[in-house]
KEKE-3310 file (N, C-alpha, C; in steps of 0.2 Angstrom, whole numbers, plus 5000, padded with zeros to 4 digits):
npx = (4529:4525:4524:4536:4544:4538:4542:4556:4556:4552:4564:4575:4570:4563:4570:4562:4550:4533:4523:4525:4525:4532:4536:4524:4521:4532:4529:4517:4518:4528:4517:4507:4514:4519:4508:4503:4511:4510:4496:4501:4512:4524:4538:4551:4558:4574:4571:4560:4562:4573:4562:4555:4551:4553:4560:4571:4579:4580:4590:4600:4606:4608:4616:4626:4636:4643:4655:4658:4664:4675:4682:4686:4699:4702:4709:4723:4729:4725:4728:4739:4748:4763:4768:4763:4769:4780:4782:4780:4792:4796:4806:4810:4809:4804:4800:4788:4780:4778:4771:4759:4753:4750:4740:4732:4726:4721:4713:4701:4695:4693:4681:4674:4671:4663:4652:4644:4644:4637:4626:4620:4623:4618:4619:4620:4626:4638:4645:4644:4654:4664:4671:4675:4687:4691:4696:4704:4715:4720:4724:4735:4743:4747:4753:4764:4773:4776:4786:4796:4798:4806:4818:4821:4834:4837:4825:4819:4814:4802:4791:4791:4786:4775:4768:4765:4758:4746:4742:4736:4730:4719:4715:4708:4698:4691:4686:4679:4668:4666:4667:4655:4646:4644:4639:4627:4621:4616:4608:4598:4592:4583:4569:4560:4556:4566:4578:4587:4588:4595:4607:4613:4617:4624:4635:4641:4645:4653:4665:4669:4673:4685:4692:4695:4704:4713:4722:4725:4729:4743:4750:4750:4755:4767:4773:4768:4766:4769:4758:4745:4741:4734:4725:4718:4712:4703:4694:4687:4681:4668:4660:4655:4646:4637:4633:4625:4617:4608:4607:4600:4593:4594:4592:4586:4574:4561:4561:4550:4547:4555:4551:4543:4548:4552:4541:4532:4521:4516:4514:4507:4495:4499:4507:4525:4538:4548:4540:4535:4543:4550:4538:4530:4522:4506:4498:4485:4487:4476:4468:4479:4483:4473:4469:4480:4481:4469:4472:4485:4479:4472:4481:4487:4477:4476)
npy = (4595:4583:4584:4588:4577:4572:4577:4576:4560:4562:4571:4558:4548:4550:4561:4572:4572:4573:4567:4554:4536:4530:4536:4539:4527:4525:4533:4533:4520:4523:4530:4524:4513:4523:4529:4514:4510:4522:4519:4505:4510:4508:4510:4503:4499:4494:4481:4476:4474:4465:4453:4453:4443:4442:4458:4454:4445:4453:4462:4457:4451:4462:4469:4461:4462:4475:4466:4456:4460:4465:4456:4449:4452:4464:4472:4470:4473:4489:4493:4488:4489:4491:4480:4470:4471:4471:4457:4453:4456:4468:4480:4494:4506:4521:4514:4506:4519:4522:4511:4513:4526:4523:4513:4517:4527:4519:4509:4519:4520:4505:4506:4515:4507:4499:4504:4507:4494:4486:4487:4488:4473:4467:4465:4454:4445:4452:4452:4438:4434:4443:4439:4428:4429:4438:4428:4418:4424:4430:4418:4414:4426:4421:4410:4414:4425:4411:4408:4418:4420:4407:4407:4422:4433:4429:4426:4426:4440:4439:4433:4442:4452:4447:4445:4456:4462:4454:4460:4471:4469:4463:4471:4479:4472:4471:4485:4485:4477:4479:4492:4502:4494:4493:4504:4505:4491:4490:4499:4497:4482:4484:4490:4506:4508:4501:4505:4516:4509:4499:4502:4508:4497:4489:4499:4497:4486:4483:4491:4488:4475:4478:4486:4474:4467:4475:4475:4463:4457:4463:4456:4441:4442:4445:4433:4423:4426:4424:4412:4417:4423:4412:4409:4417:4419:4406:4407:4416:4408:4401:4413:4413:4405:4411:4420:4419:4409:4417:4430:4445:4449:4465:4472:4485:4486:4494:4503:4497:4488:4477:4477:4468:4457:4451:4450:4445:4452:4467:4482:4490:4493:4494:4489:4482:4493:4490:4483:4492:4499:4493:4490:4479:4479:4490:4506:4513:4528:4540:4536:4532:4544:4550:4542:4546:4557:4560:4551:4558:4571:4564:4561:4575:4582:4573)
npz = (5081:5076:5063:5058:5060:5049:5038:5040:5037:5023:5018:5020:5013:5001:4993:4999:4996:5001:5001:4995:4995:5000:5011:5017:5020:5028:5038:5043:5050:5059:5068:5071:5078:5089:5096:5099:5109:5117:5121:5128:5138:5140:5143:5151:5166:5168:5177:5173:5160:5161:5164:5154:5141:5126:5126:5134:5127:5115:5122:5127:5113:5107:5114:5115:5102:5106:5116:5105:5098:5105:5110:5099:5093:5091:5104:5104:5094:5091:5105:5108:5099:5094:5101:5094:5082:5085:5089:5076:5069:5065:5072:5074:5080:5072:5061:5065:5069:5057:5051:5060:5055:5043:5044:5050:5043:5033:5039:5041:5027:5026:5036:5031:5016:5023:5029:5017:5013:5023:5022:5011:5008:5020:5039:5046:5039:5035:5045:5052:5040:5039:5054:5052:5040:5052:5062:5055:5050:5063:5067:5055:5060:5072:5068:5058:5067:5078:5067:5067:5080:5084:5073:5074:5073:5062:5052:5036:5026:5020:5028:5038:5032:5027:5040:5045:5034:5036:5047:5044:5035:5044:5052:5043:5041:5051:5054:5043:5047:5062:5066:5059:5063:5078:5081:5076:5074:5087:5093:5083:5085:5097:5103:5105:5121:5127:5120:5127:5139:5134:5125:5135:5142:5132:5130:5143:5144:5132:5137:5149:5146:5137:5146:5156:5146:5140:5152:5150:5141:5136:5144:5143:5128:5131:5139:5132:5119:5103:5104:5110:5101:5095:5105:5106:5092:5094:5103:5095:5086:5091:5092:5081:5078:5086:5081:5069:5072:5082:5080:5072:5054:5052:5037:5028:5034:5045:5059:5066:5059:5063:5075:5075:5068:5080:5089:5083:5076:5069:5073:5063:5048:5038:5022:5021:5020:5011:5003:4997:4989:4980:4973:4975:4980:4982:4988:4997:4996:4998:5007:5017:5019:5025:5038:5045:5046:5054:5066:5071:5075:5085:5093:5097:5105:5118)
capx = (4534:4522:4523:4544:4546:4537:4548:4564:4557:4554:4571:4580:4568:4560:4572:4558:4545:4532:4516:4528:4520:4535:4537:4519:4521:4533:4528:4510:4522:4532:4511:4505:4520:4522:4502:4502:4518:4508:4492:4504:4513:4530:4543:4550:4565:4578:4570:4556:4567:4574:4555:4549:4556:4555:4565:4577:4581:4584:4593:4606:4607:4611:4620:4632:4638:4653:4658:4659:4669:4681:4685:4689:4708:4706:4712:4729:4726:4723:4733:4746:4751:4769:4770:4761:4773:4787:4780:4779:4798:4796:4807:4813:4803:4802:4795:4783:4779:4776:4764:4753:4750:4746:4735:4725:4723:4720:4705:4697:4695:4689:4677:4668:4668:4659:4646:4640:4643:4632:4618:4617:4623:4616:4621:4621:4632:4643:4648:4649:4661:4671:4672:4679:4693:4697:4699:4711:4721:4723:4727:4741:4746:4749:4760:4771:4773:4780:4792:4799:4800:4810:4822:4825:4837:4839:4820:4816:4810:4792:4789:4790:4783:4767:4765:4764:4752:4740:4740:4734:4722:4713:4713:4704:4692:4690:4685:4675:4662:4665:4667:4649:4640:4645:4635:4622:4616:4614:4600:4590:4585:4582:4564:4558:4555:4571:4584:4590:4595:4600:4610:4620:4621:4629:4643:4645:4650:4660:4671:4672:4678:4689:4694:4701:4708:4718:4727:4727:4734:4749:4751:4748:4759:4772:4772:4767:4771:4762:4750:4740:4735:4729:4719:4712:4705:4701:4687:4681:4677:4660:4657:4652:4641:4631:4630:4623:4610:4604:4607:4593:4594:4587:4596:4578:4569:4562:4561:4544:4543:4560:4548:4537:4551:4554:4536:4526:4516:4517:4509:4503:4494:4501:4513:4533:4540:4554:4539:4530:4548:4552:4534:4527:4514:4504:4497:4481:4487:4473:4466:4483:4482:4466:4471:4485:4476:4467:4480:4488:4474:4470:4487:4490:4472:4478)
capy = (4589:4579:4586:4589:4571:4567:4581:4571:4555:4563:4569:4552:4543:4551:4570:4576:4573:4570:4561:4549:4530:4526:4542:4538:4520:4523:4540:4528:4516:4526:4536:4519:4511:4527:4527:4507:4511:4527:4515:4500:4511:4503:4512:4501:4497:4488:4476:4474:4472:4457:4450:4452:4435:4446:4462:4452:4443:4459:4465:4451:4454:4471:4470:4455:4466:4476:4460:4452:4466:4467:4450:4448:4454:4473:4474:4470:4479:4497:4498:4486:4487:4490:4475:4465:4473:4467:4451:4451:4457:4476:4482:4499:4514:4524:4509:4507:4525:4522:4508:4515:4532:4520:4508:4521:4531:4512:4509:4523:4519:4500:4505:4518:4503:4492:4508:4504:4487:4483:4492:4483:4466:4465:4466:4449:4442:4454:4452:4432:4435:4447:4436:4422:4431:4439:4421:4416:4431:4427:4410:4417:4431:4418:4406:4418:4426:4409:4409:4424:4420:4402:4408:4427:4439:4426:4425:4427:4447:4439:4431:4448:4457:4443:4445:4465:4462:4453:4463:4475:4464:4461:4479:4481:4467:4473:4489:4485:4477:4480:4499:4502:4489:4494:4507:4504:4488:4490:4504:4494:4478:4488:4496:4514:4505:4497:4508:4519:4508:4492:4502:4509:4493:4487:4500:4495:4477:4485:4497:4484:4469:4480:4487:4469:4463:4480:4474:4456:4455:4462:4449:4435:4444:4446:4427:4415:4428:4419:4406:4422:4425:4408:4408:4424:4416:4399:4408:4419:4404:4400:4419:4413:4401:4412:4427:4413:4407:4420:4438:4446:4453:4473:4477:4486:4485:4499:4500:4494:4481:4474:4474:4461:4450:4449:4450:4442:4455:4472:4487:4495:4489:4497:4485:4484:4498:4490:4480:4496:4504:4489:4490:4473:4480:4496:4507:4517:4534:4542:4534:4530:4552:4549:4538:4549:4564:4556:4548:4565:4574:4564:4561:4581:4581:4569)
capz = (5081:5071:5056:5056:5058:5042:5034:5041:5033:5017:5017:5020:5009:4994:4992:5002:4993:5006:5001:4991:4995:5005:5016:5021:5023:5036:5045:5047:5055:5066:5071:5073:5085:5094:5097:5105:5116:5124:5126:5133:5144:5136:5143:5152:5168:5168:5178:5167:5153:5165:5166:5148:5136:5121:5129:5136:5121:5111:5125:5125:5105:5106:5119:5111:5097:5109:5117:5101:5093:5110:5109:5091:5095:5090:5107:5102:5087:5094:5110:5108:5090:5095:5104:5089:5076:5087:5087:5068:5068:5067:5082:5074:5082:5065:5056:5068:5070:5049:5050:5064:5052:5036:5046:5054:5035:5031:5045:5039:5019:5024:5039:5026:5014:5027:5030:5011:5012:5027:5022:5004:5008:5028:5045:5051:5032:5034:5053:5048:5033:5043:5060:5050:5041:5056:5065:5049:5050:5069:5065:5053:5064:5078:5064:5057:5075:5081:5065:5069:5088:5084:5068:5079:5066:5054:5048:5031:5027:5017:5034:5042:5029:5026:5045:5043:5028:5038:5052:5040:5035:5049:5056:5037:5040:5058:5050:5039:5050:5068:5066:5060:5067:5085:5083:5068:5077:5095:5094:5080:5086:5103:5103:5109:5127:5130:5118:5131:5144:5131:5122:5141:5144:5128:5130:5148:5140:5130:5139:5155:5145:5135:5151:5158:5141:5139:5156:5152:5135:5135:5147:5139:5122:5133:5141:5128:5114:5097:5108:5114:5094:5094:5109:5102:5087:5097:5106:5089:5082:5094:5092:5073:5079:5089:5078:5066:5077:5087:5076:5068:5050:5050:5032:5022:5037:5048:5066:5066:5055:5067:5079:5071:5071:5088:5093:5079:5073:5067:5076:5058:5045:5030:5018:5025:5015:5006:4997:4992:4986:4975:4969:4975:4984:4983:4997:4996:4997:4999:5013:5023:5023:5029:5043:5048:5050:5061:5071:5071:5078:5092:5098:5099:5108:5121)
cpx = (4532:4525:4533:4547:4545:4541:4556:4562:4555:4561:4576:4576:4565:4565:4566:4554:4539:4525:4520:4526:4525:4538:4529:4519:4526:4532:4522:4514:4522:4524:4508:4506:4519:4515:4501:4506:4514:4502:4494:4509:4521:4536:4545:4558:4567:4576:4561:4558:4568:4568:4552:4555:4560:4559:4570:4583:4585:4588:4598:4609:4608:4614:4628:4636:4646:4655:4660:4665:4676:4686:4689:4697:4708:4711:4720:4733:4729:4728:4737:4749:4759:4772:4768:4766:4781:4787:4782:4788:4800:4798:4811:4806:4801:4796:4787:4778:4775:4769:4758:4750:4748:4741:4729:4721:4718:4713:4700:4693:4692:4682:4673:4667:4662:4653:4641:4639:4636:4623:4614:4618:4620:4619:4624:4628:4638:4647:4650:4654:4667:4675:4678:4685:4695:4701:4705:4714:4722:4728:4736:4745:4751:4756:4764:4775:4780:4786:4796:4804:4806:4817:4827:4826:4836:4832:4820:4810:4803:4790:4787:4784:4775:4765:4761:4756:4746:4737:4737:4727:4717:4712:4709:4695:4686:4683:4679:4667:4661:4664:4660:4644:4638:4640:4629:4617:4610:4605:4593:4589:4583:4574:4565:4561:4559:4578:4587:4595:4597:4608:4617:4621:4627:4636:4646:4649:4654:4665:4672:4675:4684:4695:4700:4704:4713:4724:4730:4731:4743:4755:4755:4752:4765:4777:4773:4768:4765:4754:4744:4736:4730:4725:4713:4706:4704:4693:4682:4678:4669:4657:4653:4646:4633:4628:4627:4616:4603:4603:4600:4593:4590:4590:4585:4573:4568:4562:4557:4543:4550:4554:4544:4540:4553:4545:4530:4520:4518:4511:4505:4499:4494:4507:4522:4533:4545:4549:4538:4536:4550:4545:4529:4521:4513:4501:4493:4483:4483:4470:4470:4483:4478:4466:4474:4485:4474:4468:4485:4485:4472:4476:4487:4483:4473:4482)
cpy = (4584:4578:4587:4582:4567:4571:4578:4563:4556:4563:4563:4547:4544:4559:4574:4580:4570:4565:4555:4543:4527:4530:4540:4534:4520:4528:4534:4524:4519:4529:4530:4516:4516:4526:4521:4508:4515:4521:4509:4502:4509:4506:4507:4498:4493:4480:4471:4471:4466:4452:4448:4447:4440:4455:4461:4448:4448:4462:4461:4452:4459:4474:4467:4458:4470:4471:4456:4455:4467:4461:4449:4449:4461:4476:4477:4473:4486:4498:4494:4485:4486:4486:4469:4467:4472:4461:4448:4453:4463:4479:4489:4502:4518:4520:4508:4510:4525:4518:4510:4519:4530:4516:4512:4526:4522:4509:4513:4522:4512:4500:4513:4513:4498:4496:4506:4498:4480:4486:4490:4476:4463:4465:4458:4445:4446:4453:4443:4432:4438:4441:4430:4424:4434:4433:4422:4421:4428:4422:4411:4422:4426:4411:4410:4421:4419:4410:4413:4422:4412:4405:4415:4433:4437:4425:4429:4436:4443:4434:4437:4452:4454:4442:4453:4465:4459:4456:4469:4473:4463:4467:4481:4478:4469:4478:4491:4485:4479:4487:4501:4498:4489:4500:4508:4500:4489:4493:4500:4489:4479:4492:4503:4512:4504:4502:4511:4515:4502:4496:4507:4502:4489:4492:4498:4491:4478:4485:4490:4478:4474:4482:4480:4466:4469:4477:4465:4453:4458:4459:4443:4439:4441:4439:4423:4419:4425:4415:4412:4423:4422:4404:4412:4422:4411:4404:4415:4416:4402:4406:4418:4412:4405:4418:4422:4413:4412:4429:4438:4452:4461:4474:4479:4485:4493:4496:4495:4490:4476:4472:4469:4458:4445:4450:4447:4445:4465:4479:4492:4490:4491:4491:4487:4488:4495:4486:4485:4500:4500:4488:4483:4473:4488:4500:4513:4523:4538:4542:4532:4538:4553:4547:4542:4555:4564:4558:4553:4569:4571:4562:4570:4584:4579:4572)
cpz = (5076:5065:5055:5057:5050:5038:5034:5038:5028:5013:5016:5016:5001:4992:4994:5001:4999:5007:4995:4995:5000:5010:5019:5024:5029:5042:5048:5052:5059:5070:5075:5080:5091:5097:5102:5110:5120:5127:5129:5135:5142:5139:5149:5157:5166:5170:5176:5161:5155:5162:5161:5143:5131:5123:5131:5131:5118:5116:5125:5114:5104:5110:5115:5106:5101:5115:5112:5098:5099:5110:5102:5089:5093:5098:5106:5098:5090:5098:5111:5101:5091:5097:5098:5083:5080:5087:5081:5065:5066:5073:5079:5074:5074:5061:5059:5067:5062:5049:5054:5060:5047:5039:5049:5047:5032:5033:5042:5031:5022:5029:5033:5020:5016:5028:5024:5013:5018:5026:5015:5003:5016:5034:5046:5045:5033:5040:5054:5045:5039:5048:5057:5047:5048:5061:5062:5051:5057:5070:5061:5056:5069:5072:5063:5063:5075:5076:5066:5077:5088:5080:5071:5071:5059:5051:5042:5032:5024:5023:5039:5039:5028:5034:5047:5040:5031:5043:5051:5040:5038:5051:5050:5039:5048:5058:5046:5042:5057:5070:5066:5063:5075:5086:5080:5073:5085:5095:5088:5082:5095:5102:5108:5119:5131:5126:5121:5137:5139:5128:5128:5141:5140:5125:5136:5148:5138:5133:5146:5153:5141:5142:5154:5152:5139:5145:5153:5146:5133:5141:5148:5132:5127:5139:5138:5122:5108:5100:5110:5108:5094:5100:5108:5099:5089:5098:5101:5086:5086:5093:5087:5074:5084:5087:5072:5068:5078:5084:5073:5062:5048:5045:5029:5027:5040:5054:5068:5064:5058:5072:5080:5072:5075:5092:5091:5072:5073:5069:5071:5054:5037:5028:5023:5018:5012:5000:4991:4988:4981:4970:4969:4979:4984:4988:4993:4998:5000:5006:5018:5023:5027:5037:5048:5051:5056:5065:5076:5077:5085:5096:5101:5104:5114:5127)
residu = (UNK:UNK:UNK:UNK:UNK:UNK:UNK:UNK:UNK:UNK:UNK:UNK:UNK:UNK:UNK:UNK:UNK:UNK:UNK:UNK:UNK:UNK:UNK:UNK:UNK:UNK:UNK:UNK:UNK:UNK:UNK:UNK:UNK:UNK:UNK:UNK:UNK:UNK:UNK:UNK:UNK:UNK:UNK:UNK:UNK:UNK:UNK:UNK:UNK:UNK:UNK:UNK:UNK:UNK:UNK:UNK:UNK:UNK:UNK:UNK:UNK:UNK:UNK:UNK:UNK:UNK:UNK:UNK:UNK:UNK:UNK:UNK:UNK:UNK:UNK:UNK:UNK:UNK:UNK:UNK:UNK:UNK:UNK:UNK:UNK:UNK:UNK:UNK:UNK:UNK:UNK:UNK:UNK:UNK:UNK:UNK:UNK:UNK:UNK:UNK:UNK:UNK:UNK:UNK:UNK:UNK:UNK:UNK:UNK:UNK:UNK:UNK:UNK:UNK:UNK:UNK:UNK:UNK:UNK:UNK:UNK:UNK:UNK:UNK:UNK:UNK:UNK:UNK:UNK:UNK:UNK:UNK:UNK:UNK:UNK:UNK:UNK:UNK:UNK:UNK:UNK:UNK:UNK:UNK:UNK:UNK:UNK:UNK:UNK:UNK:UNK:UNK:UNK:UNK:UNK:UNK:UNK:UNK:UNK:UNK:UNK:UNK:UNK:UNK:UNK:UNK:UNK:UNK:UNK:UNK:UNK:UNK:UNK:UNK:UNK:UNK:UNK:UNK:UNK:UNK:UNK:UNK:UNK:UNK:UNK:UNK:UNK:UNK:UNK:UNK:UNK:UNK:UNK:UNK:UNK:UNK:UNK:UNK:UNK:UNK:UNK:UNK:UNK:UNK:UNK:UNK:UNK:UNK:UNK:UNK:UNK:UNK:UNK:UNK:UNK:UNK:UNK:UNK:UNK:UNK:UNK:UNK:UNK:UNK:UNK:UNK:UNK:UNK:UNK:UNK:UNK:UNK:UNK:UNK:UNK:UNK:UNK:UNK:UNK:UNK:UNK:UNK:UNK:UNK:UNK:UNK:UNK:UNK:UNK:UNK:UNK:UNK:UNK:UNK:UNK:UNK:UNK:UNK:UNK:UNK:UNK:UNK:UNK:UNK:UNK:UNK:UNK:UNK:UNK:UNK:UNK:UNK:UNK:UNK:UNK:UNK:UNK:UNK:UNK:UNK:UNK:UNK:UNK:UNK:UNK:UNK:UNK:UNK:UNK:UNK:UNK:UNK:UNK:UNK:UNK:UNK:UNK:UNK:UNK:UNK:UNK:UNK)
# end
């Protein structure tokens, strides 16, 4: 089992070459980490999770992710489009029927953008950026909306059509980050210990607020009409503030060297791998094989 893991971090990191300097630097890692977890016993309940600062920590940040993305108004998005494109002044079924089929081809093209784009620009910048257009678009959604809802038949078409185009927009921008991120982040700033049950719990967030916001929004659409856009993004704005604060950047990290972050210190003691790939630090070959053998050997022992 050893040995087929270093051959799957070949492949994902050098074409599968497998004493390359950064295929070692992280198999040693992952030999390392897995090694302290057996001899600290790490696996670890729920209510252990509860009890430890640092467990519970990441467990709230990797939880916060589908809460954050439920709220953000895809709700409204996703299963009341119908209602938001009557809002916006699209009330023929065909047309509709139109936009749903370009907005879903549409989704897909900018959430394969966001898969590149978070992985070269970051997790925590791109879920900022994003969060804050999709406020503004909401902002916008919730203005034009009331034009529409005051003026009636007689609104101006670039009122309808510039409410359309955003509602584009946002399901773009939605896309972009919310799509991967839902399931990219959770599981990494989550260790071994805790990623089983953190990452049930951060669907259960999910699917249970989504659950009351399916009921309650077309609600609140169908009552206050525009005002619902702009309660929407009323309470996406502190979401900003807290993905700010409290996120934790893993772009170019491994597992491993996340867990540094959150615990201080790193259970290996070979360089973090993105130094050794950019070349700002070297790693004795010879003797991290040496190491690893080892390592190897007496876990399979064991």
């Amino acid at each position: 089992m050893l040995e087929e893991a270093r051959t799957v971090v070949a492949q994902t990191n050098a074409n599968g070459i497998i004493d390359d300097p950064v295929v070692l630097a992280v198999y040693k890692e992952i030999i390392d980490t897995l090694k302290w977890e057996k001899e600290e016993n790490r696996v670890m309940t729920p209510i252990q999770i509860a009890k430890d600062p640092v467990s519970r920590k990441r467990l709230l940040i990797g939880m916060s992710a589908g809460p954050f993305s439920c709220v953000a108004g895809n709700i409204i998005a996703s299963y009341y489009l119908g209602a938001e494109l009557s809002t916006a002044g699209i009330t023929s079924t065909n047309a509709q029927l139109e936009a749903n089929v370009v907005l879903n081809v549409w989704c897909l093209f900018c959430s394969l953008v966001g898969t590149h784009l978070i992985s070269s620009w970051g997790r925590k910048p791109t879920a900022i950026l994003t969060q804050v257009l999709l406020t503004i678009c909401l902002f916008i959604i919730g203005g034009l909306s009331k034009v529409y809802a005051d003026q009636g038949d007689s609104t101006s078409s670039s009122v309808v059509y510039g409410n359309v185009a955003t509602i584009f927009l946002f399901q773009g921008f939605y896309s972009i980050a919310w799509t991967p991120l839902l399931y990219l982040y959770p599981p990494e700033v989550m260790n071994y210990s805790i990623r089983a049950n953190g990452v049930a719990f951060s669907q259960l967030m999910l699917n249970s607020l989504a659950l009351v916001l399916v009921f309650v929004m077309p609600i609140g659409i169908a009552n206050i009409g525009w005002k619902m856009y702009m309660i929407n993004a009323s309470w996406d704005i502190p979401i900003i503030g807290l993905i700010y604060y409290y996120w934790v950047e893993t772009r170019g990290k491994t597992l491993e060297e996340i867990d540094a972050i959150f615990e201080g210190h790193k259970h290996s003691d070979v360089p973090d791998v993105e130094l050794i790939r950019t070349g700002k630090e070297k790693l004795d070959v010879p003797m991290v094989e040496h190491e690893i053998e080892r390592e190897v050997v007496g876990m399979k022992s064991e």
